[in-house]
Backbone as a chain_set.jsonl record, in Angstrom:
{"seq": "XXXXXXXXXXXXXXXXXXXXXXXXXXXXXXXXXXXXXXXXXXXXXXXXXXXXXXXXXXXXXXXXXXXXXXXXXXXXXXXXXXXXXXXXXXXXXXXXXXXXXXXXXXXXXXXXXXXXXXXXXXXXXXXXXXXXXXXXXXXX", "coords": {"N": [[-15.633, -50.775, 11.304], [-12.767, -50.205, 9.279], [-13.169, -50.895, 5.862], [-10.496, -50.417, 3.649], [-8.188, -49.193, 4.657], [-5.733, -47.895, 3.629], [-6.954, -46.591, 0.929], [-8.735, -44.725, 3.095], [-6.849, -43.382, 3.996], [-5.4, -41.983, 1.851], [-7.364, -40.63, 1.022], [-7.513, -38.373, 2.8], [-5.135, -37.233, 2.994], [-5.463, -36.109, 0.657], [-7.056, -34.348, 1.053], [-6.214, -32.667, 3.029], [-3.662, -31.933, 1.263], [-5.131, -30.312, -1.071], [-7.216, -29.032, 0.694], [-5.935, -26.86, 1.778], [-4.342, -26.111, 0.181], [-6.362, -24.153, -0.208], [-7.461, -22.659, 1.079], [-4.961, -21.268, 2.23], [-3.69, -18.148, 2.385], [-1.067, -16.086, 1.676], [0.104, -13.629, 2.364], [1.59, -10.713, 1.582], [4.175, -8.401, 1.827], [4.028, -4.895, 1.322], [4.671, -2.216, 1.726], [6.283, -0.956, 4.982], [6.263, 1.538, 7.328], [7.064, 3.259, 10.624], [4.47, 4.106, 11.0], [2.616, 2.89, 9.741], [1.491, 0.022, 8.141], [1.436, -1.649, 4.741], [0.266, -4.176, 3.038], [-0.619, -7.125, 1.119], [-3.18, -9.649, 0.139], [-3.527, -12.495, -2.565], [-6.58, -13.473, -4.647], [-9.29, -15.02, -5.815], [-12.2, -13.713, -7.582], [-15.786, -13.77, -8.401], [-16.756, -12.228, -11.089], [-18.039, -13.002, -13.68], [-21.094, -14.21, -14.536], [-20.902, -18.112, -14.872], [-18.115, -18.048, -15.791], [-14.153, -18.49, -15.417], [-13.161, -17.267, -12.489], [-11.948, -13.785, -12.145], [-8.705, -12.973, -10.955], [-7.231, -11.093, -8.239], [-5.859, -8.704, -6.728], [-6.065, -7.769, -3.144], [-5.743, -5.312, -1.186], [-4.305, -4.683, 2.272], [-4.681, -2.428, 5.158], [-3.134, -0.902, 7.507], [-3.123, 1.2, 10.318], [-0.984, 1.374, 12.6], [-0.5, 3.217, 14.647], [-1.497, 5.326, 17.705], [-3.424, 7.184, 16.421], [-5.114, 9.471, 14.225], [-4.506, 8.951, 10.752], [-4.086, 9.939, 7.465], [-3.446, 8.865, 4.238], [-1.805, 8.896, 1.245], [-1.59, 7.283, -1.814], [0.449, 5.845, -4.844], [-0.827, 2.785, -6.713], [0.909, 0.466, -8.368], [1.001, -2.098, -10.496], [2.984, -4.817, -11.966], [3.561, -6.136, -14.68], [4.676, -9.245, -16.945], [4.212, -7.831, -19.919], [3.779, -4.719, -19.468], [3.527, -2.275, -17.467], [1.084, -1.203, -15.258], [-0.168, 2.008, -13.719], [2.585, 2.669, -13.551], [2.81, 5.373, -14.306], [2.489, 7.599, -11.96], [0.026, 8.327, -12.253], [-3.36, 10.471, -11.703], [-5.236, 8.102, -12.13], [-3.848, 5.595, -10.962], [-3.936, 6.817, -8.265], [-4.265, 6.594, -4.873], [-6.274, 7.023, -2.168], [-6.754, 7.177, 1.846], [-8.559, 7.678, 4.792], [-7.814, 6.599, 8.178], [-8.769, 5.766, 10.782], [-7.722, 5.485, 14.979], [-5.431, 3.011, 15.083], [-6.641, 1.275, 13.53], [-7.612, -1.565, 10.917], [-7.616, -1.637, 7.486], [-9.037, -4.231, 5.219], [-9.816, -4.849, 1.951], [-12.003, -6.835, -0.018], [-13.887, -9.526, -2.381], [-16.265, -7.875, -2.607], [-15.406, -5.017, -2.197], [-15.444, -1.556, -3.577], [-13.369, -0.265, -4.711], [-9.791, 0.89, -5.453], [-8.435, -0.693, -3.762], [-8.989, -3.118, -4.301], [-7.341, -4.665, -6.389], [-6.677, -5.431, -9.642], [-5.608, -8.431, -11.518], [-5.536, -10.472, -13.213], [-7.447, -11.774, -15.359], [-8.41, -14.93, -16.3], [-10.446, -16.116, -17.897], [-9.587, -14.683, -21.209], [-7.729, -15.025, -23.256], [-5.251, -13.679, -24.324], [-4.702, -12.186, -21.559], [-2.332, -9.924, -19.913], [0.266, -11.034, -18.383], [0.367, -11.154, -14.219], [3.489, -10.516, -12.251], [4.306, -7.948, -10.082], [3.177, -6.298, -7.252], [3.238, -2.726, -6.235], [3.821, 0.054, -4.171], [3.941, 3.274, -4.261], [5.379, 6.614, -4.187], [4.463, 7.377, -1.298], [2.299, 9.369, 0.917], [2.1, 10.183, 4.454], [0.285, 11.395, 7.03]], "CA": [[-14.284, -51.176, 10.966], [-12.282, -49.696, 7.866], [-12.045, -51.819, 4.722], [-9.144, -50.31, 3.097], [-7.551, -48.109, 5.051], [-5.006, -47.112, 2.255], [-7.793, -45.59, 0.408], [-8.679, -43.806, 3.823], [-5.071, -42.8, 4.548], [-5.045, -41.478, 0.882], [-8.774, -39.461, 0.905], [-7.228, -38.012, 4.204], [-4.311, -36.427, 2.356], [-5.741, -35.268, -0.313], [-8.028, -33.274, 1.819], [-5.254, -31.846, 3.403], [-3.106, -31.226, 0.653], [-5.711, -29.487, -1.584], [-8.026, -28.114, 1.798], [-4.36, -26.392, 2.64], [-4.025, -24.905, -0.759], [-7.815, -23.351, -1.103], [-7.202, -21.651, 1.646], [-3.794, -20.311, 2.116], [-3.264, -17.406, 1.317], [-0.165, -15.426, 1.801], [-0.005, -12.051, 2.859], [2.947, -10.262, 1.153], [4.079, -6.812, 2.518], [4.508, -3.677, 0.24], [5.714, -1.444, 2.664], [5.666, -0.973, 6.896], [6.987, 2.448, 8.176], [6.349, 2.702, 12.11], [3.112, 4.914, 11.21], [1.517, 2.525, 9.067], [1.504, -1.086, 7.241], [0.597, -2.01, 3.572], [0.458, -5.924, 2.566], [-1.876, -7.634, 0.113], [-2.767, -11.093, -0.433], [-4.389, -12.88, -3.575], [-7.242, -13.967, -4.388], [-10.574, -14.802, -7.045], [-13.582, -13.003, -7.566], [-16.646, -14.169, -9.446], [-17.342, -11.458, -12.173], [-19.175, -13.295, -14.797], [-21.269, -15.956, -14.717], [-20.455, -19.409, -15.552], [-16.521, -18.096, -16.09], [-13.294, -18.571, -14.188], [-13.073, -16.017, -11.556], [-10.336, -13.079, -12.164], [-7.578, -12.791, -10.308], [-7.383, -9.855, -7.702], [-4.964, -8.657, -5.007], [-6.327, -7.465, -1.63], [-4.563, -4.465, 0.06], [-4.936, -4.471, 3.874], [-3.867, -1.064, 4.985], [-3.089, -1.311, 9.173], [-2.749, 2.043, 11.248], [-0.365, 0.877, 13.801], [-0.439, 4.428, 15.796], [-3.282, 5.913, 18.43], [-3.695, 8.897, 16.206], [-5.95, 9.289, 12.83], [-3.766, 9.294, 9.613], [-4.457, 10.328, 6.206], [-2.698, 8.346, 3.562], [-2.278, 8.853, -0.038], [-0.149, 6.903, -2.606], [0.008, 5.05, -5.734], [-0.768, 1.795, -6.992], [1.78, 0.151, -9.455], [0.979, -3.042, -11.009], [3.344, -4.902, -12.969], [3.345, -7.626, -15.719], [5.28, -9.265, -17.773], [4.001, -7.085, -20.525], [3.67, -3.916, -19.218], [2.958, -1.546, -16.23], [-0.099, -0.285, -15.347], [0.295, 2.716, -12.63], [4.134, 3.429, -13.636], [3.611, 6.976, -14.58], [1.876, 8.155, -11.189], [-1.095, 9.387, -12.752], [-4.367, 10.443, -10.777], [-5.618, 7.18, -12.453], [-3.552, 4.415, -10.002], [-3.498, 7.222, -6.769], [-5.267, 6.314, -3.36], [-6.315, 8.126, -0.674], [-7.437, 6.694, 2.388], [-8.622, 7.816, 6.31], [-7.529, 5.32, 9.395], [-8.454, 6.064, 12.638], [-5.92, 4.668, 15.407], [-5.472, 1.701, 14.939], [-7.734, 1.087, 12.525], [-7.044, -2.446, 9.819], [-8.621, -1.991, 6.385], [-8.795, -4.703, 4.238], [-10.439, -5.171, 0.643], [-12.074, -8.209, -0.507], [-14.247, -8.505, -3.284], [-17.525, -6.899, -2.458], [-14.967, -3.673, -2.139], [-15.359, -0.909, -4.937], [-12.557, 0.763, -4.589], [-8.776, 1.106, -6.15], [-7.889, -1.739, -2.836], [-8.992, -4.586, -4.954], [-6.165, -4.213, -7.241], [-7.159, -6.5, -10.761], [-4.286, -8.92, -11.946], [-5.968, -11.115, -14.103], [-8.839, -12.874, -16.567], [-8.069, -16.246, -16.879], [-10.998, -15.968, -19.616], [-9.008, -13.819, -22.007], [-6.097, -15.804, -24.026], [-4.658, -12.316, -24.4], [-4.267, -11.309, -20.802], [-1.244, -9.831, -19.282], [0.369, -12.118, -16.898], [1.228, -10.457, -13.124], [4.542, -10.553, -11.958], [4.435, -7.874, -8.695], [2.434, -5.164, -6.927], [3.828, -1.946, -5.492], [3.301, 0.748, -3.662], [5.029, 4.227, -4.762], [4.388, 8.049, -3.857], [3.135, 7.043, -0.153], [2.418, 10.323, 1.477], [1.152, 9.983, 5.244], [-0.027, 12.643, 7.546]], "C": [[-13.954, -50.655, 9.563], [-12.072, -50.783, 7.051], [-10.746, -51.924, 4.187], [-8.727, -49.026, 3.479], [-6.393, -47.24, 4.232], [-5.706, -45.904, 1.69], [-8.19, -44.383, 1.661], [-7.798, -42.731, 4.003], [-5.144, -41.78, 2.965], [-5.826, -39.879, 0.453], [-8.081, -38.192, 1.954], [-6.116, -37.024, 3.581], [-4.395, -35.795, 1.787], [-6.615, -34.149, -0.225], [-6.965, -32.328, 2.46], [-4.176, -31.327, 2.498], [-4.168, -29.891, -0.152], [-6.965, -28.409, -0.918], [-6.72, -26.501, 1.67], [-4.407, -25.769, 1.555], [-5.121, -23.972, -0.955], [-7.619, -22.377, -0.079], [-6.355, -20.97, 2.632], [-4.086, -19.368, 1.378], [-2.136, -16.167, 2.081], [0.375, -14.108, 1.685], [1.758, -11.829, 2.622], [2.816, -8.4, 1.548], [4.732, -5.732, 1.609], [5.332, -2.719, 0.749], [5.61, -1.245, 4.071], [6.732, 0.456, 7.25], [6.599, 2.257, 9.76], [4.977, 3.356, 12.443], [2.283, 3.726, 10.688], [2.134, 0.841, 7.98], [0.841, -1.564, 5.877], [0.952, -3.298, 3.15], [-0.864, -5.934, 1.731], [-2.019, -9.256, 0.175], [-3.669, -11.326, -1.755], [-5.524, -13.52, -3.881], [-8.431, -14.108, -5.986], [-11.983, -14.486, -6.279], [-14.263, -13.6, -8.577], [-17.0, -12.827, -9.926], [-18.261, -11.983, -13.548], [-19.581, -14.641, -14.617], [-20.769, -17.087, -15.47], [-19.267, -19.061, -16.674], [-15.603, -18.396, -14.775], [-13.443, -17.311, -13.614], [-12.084, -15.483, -11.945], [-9.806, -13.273, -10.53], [-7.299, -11.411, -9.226], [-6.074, -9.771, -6.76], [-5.806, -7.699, -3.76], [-5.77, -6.829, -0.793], [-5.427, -4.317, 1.456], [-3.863, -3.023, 4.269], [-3.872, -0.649, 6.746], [-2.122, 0.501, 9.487], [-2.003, 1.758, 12.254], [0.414, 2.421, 14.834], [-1.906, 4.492, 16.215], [-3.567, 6.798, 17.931], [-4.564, 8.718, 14.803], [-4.92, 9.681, 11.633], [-4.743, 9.208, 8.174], [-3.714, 9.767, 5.47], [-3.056, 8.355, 2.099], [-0.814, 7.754, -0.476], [-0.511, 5.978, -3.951], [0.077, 3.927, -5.942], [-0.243, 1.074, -8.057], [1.699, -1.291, -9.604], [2.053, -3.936, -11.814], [3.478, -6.171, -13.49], [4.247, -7.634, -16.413], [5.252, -8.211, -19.285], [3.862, -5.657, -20.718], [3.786, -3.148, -17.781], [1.729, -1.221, -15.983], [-0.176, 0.79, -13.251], [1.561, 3.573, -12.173], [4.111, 4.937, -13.262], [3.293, 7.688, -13.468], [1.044, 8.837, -11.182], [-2.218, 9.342, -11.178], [-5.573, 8.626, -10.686], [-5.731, 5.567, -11.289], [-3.56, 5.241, -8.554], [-5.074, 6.578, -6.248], [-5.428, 6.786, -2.769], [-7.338, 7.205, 0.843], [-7.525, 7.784, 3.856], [-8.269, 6.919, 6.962], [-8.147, 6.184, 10.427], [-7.687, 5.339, 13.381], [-6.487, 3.612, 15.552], [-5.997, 0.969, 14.261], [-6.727, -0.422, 11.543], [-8.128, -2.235, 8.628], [-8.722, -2.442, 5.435], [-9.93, -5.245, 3.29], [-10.44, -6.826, 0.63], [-12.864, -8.066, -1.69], [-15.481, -8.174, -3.678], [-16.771, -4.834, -2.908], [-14.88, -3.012, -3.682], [-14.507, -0.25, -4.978], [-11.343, 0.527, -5.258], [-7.968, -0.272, -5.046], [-7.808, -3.038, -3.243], [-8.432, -4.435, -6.192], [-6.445, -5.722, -8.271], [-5.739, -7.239, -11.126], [-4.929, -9.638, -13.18], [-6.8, -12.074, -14.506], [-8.159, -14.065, -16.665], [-9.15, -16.445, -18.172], [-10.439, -15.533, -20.634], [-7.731, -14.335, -22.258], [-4.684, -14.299, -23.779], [-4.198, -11.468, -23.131], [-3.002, -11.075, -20.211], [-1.039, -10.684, -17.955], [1.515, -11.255, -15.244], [2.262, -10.515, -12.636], [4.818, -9.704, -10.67], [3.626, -6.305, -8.453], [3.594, -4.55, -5.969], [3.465, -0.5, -5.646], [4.266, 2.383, -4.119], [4.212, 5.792, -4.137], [3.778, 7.93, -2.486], [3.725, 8.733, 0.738], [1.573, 9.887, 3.096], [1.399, 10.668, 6.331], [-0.79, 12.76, 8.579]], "O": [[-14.842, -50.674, 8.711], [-11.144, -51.573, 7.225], [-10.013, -52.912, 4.149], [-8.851, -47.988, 2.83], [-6.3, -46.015, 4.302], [-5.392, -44.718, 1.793], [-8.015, -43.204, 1.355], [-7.992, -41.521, 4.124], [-4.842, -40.61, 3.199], [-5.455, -38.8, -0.01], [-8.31, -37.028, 1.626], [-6.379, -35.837, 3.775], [-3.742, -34.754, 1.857], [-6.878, -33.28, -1.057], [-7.076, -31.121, 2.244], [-3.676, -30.261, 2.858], [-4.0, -28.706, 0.138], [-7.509, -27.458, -1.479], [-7.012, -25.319, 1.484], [-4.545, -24.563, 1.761], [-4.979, -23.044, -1.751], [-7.616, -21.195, -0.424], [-6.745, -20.297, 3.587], [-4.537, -19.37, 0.233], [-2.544, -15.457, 3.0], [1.103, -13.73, 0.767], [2.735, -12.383, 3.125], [1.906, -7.571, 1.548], [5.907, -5.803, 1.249], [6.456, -2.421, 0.344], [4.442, -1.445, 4.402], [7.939, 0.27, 7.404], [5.943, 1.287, 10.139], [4.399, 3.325, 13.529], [1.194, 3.569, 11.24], [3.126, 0.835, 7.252], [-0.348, -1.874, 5.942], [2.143, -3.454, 2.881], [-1.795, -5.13, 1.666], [-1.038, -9.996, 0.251], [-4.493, -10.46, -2.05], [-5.56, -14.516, -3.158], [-8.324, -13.396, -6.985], [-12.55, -14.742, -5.216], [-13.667, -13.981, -9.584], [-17.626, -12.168, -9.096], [-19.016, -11.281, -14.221], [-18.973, -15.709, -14.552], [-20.272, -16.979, -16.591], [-19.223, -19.436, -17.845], [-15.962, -18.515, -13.603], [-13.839, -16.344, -14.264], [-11.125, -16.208, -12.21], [-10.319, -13.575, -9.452], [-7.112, -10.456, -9.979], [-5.48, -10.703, -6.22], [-5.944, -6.553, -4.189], [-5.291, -7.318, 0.231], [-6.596, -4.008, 1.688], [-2.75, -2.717, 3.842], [-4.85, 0.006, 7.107], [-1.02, 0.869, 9.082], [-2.698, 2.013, 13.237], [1.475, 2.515, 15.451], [-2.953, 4.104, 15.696], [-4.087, 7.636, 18.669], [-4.577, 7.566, 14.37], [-4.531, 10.849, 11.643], [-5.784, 8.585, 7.963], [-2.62, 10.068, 5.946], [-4.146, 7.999, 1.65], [0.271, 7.51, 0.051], [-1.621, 5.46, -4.077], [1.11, 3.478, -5.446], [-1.09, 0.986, -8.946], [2.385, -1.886, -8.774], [1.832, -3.502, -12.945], [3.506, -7.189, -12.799], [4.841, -6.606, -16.739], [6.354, -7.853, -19.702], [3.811, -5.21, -21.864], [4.324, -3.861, -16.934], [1.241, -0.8, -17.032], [-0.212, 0.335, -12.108], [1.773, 4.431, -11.315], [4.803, 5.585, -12.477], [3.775, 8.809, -13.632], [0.935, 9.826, -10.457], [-2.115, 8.692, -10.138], [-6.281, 8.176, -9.785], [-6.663, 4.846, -10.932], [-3.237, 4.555, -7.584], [-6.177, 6.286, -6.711], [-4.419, 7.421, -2.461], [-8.463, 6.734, 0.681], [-6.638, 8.625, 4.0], [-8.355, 5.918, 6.252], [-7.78, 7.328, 10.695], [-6.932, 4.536, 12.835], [-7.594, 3.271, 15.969], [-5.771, -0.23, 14.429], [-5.499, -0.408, 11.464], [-9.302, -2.584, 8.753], [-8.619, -1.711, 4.449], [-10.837, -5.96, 3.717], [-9.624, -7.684, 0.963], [-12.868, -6.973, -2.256], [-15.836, -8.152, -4.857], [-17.283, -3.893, -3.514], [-14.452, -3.582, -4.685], [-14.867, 0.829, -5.448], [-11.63, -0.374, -6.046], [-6.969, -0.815, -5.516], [-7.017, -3.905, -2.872], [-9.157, -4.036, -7.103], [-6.427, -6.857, -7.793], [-4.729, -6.548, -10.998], [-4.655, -9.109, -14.257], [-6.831, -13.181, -13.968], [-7.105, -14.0, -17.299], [-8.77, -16.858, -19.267], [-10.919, -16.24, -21.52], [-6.755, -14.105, -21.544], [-3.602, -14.222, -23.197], [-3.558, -10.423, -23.243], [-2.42, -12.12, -19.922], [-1.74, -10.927, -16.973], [2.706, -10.952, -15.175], [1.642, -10.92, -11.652], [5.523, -10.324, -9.874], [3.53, -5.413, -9.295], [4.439, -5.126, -5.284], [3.02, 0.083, -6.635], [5.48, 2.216, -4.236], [3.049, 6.016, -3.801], [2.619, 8.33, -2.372], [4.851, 9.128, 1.039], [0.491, 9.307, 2.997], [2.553, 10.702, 6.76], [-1.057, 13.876, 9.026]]}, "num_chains": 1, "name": "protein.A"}
C-alpha cells in the first residue's frame, strides 16, 4: 500500500519531466533538396575529465536517392560573437560519399568536421552559439 501518494505522484513527474528533457533531442534541418537531406541535432561530449562536457552539434547527412552521391559543402557556425566558417575556406569544407540510400550520422566517437563544436561550458570566455549552416553544397 502507498503511504503518501503525493510524494509518489510528485517522484513520478519529475521523472518524466527531467527523463523527457535528457533525452530529447531535436533534430533541426539545414537543408533537404530531393537528392539529399542535412539536419543536426545537439548534444554533450565528455572531453576532459572531471569537466562539463562541450557542447557539439551532430550532422546526419541522409541520401534519399538509389544512386551513390558525392557531396561537398561548407560548414558555417555562428555566434553571438563571431563566425567561424563565414569565409568558405578549405578549413570549414566537407566532403562526403553516400551510397543509395545511405543515413550518416556523427556522434561523438566521430573524428571528423560532422561533429560540429559549439561550446566549453568550462571556459568563462567562450563564444555563445546562436545557429549552424550549411553553404557551398555541391552534389553529384
Amino acid at each position: 500500500m502507498i503511504k503518501d501518494p503525493i510524494k509518489v505522484a510528485k517522484g513520478i513527474a519529475l521523472s518524466l519531466l527531467f527523463g523527457s528533457a535528457a533525452y530529447s533531442q531535436e533534430e533541426l534541418t539545414l537543408i533537404t533538396t530531393p537528392e539529399l537531406k542535412i539536419s543536426y541535432v545537439e548534444g554533450p561530449c565528455d572531453v576532459e575529465s572531471g569537466k562539463q562536457p562541450y557542447e557539439f552539434a551532430f550532422l546526419k547527412i541522409e541520401n534519399l536517392t538509389n544512386t551513390n552521391l558525392h557531396v561537398g559543402f561548407n560548414i558555417v557556425v555562428q555566434f553571438e560573437e563571431g563566425c567561424a566558417g563565414c569565409n568558405g575556406s578549405d578549413e570549414s569544407l566537407y566532403y562526403q560519399s553516400l551510397s543509395p540510400n545511405q543515413i550518416f550520422t556523427a556522434n561523438c566517437g566521430t573524428n571528423d568536421k560532422t561533429k560540429v563544436y559549439l561550446q566549453n561550458p568550462n571556459f568563462s570566455g567562450a563564444w555563445h552559439f546562436q545557429q549552424l549552416k550549411i553553404e557551398n553544397l555541391v552534389v553529384e
